[in-house]
C-alpha positions as a printed Julia matrix, in Angstrom:
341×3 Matrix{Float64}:
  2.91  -19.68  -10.95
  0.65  -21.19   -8.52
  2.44  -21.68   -5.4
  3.65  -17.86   -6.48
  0.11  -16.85   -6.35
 -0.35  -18.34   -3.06
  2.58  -17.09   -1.44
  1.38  -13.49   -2.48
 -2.01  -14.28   -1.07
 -0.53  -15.52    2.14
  2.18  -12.79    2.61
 -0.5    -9.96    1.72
 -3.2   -11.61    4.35
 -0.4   -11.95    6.88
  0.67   -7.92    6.73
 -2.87   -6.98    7.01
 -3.37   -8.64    9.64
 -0.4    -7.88   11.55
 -0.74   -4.77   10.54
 -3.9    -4.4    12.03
 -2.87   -6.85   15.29
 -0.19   -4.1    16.03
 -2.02   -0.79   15.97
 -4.75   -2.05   17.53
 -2.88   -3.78   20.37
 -0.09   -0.85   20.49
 -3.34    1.66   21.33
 -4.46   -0.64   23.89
 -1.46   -1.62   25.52
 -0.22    1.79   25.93
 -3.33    3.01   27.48
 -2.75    0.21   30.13
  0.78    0.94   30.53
  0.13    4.46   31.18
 -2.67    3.76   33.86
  0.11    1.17   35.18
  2.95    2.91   35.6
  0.91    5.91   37.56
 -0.02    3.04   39.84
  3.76    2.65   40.49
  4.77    5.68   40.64
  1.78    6.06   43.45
  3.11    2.96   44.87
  6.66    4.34   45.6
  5.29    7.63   46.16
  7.58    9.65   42.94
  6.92   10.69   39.49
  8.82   10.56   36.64
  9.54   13.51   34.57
  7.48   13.41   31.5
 10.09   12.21   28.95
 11.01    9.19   30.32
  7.16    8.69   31.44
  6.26    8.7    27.87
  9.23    6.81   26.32
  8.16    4.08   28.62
  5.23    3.85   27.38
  5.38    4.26   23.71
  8.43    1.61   23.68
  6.47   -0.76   25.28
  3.36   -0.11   23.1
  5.49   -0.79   20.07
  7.64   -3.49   21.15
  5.56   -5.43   22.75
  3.24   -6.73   20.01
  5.94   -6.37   17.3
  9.1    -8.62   19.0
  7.44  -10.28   21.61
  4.19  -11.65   20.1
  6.04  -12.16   17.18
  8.11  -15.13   19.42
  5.31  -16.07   21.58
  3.46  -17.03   18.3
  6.39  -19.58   17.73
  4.08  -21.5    20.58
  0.48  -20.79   19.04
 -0.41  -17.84   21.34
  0.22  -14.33   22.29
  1.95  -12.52   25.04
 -0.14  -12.9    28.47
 -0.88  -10.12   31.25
  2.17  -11.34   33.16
  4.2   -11.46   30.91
  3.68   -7.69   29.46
  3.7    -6.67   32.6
  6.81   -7.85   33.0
  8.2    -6.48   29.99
  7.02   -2.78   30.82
  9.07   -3.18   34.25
 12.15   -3.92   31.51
 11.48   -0.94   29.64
 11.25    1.28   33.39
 15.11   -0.29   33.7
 16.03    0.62   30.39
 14.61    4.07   29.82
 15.89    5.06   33.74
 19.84    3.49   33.17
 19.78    5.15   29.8
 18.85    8.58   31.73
 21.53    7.44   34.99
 24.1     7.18   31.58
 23.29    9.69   29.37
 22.67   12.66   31.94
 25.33   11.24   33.69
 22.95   11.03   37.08
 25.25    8.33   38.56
 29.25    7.73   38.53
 30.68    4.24   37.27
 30.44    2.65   40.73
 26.64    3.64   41.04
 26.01    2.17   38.19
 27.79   -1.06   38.78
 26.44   -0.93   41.82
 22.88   -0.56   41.07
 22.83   -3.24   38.51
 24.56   -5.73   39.79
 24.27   -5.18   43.89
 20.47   -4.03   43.96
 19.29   -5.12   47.03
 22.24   -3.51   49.6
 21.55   -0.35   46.87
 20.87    3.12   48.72
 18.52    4.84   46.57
 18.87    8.81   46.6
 16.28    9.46   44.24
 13.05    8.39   42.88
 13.75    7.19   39.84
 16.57    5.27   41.75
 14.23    3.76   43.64
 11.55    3.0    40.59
 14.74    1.3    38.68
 15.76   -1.15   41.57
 12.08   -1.71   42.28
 11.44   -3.07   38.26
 15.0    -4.21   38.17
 14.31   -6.65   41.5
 11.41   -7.68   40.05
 12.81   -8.89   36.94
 15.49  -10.87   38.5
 13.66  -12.65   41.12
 11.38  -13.92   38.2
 14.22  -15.36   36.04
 14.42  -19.0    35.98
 17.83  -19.16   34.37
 19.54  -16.61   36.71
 23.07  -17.58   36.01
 22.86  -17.36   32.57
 20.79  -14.16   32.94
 23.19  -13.01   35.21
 26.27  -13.22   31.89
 24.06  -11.43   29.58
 23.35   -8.43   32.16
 27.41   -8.05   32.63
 28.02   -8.4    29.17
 24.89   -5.64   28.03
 26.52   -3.77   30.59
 29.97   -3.85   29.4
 29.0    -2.74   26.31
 27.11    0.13   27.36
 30.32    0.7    28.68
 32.41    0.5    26.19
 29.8     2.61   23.84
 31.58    5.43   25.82
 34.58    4.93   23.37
 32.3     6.12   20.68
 32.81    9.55   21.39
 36.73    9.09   20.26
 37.0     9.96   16.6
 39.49    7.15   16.3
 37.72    4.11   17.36
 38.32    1.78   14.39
 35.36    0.22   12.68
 35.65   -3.24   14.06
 35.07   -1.7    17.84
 32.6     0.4    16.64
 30.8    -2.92   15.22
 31.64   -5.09   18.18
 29.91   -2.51   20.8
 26.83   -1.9    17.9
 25.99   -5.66   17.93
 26.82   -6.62   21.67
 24.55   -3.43   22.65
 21.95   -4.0    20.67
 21.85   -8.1    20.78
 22.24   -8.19   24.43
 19.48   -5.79   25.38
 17.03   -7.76   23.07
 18.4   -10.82   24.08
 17.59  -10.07   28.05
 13.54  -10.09   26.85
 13.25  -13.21   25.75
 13.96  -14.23   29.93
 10.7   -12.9    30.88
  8.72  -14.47   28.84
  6.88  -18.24   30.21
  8.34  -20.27   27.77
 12.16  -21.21   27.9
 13.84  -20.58   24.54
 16.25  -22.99   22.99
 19.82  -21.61   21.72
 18.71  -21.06   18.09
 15.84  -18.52   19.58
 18.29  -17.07   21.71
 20.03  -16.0    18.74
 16.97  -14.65   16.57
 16.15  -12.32   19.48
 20.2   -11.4    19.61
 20.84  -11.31   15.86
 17.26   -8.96   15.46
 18.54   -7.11   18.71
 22.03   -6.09   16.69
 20.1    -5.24   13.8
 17.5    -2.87   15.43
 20.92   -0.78   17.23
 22.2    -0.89   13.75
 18.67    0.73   12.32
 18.72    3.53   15.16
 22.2     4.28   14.01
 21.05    4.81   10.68
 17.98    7.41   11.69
 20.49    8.88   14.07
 23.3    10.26   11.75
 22.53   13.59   12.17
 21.61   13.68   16.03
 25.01   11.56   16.83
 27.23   14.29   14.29
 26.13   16.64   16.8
 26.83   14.75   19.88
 29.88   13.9    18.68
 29.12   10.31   18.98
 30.96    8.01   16.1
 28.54    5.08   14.72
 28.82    3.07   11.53
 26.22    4.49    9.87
 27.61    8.2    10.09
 30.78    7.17    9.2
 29.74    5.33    6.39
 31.0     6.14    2.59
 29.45    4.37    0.4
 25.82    3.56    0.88
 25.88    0.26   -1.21
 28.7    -1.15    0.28
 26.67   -0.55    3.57
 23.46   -2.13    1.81
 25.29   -5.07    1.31
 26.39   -5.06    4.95
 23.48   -4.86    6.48
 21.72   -7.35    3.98
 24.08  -10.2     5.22
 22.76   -9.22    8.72
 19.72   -9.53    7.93
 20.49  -13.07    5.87
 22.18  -14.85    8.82
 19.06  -13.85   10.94
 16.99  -15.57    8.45
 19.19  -18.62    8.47
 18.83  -18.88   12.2
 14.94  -18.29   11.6
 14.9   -21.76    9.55
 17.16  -23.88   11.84
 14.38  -22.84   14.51
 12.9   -26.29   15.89
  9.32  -25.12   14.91
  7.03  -25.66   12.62
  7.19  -24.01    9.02
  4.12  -22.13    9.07
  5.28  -20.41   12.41
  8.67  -20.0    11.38
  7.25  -18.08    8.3
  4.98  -15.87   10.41
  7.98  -14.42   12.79
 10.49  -14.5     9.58
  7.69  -11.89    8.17
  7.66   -9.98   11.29
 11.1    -9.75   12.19
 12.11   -8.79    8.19
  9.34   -6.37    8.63
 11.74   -4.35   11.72
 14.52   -5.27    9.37
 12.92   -3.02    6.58
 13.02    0.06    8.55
 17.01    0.06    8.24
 16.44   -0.48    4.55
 14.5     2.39    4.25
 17.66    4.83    5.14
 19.79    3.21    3.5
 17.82    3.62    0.54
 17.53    7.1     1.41
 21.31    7.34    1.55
 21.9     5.67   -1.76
 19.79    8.27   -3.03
 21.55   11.09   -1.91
 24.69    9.25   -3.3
 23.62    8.17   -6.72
 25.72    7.14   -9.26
 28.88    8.39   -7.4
 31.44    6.21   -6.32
 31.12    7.65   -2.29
 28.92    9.33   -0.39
 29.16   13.36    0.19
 30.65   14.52    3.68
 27.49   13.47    5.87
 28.07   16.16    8.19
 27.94   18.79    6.02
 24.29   17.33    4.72
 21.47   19.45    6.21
 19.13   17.85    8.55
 16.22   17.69    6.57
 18.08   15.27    4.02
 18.8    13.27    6.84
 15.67   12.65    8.56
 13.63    9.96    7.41
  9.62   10.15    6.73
  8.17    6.98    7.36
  4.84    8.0     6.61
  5.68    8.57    2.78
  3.13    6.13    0.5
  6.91    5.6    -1.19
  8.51    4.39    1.84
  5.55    2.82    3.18
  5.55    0.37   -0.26
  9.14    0.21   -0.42
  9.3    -1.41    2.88
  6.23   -3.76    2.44
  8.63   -4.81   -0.63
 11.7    -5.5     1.16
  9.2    -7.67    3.54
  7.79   -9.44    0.54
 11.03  -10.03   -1.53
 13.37  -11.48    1.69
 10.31  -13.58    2.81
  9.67  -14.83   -0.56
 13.4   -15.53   -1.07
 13.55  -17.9     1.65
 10.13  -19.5     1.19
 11.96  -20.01   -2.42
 14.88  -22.0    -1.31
 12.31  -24.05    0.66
 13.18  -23.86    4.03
  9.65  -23.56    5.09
  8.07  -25.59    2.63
């Protein structure tokens, strides 16, 4: 009953004041990366449109202190100047190659070609430019560029294989393959620009949490990928407990990796928190799902679900405590089994 009492002390201290470390630092750190990337943009004399301006910054705001500082911790500290500025370069590469995909602004060979031959490159516009600017930048930084090299080709492979996503007979397997790979991959590519060189079994946390997160965005995207046409797990998902369970090992075989870390316990325990604290948002539509589902032994058609029942409200006191829950109960499981005692 003690050491119960105490974990509940310690879990409760440690979500206030992450809690607290992320909204503050997420209101700070997008102010800078607003005043930042208008510097660039002056720089290299364009401007983005206002979209991708502000999914820039907001994805950096979040991110940063919720994945990054939740591995730079691992080492006793947080993120440094250099290294978030380094991070909102990645998210000017990411937002900009999801636009070159998704508006289809540049062929196959562009894009090939601007990835992975960026300094013989002709830019034709500015956001072309902007891209092989943060893109250069990145890869001249990278210690390990070989290595960094693989996981670029292999992020990029998947993005282009997500293409096959739009064919209502990719199999399930495929589907999962280019969920995992996509998401993993594009997480994975962070952890390069960081100071500190990460070990295989970090590698993996920020690749397992990476697969995870695509898998979440799935979920909160049923309704917006039904009408793109765009096939995921989540929206072809029948039975919402089966998929609980799914997910759930996911989320068990990051925490496994979390243990084997070569860190010490307390740390360990601080980025398990904040990592099954991301994890929770996915359980919070699943939940959602299983609701609409009850006792029945599959879901209704999805697509013919309005879009209201669909969305998810994140600001609800009920989903608010139902995800500080999940956080408590998978912590507390593993602090249980005493792989961080």
């Amino acid at each position: 009953m003690r050491n119960h009492r105490m974990y509940l002390f310690n879990f409760m201290w440690n979500i206030i004041s992450k809690t607290w470390y992320i909204l503050s630092v997420r209101r700070k750190e997008t102010k800078w990366a607003r005043v930042r990337l208008r510097e660039l943009e002056q720089q290299l004399g364009g401007r983005l449109d206002d979209v991708t301006f502000h999914k820039v910054i907001t994805s950096y705001g979040i991110y940063n202190p919720m994945m990054c500082d939740a591995f730079t911790r691992l080492r006793g500290r947080v993120s440094n100047r250099a290294e978030r500025d380094r991070m909102l370069h990645y998210f000017i590469c990411s937002s900009l190659f999801d636009n070159f995909c998704d508006r289809k602004e540049l062929d196959q060979e562009s894009l090939y070609e601007i990835s992975f031959s960026p300094t013989v490159y002709q830019p034709k516009s500015f956001d072309e430019s902007l891209f092989l600017y943060a893109h250069l930048l990145l890869k001249n930084y990278v210690r390990d560029k070989q290595w960094y090299e693989t996981v670029t080709h292999r992020l990029y492979e998947a993005q282009e294989d997500s293409a096959r996503q739009f064919n209502p007979s990719i199999t399930d397997e495929e589907i999962e393959q280019i969920t995992l790979h996509k998401g993993g991959y594009s997480v994975l590519l962070c952890h390069f620009y960081l100071d500190d060189p990460a070990g295989k079994e970090e590698q993996q946390c920020w690749y397992l949490i990476g697969g995870i997160i695509q898998l979440t965005n799935d979920l909160y995207d049923i309704y917006k990928d039904y009408q793109e046409g765009i096939v995921t797990l989540p929206n072809r998902m029948q039975d919402a407990y089966a998929f609980h369970d799914y997910f759930t090992g996911k989320i068990t075989q990051l925490k496994k990796e979390i243990a084997a870390l070569p860190f010490p316990n307390k740390t360990k325990q601080h980025l398990n928190i904040s990592l099954m604290g991301i994890c929770s948002f996915g359980l919070i539509a699943i939940k959602q799902l299983q609701k609409i589902q009850r006792q029945a032994d599959a879901l209704p058609n999805l697509k013919q679900l309005p879009r209201k029942q669909l969305i998810v409200d994140m600001e609800k006191p009920a989903n608010l405590y139902y995800c500080m829950r999940q956080v408590y109960l998978h912590a507390k499981k593993l602090h249980q089994e005493k792989q961080f005692e």
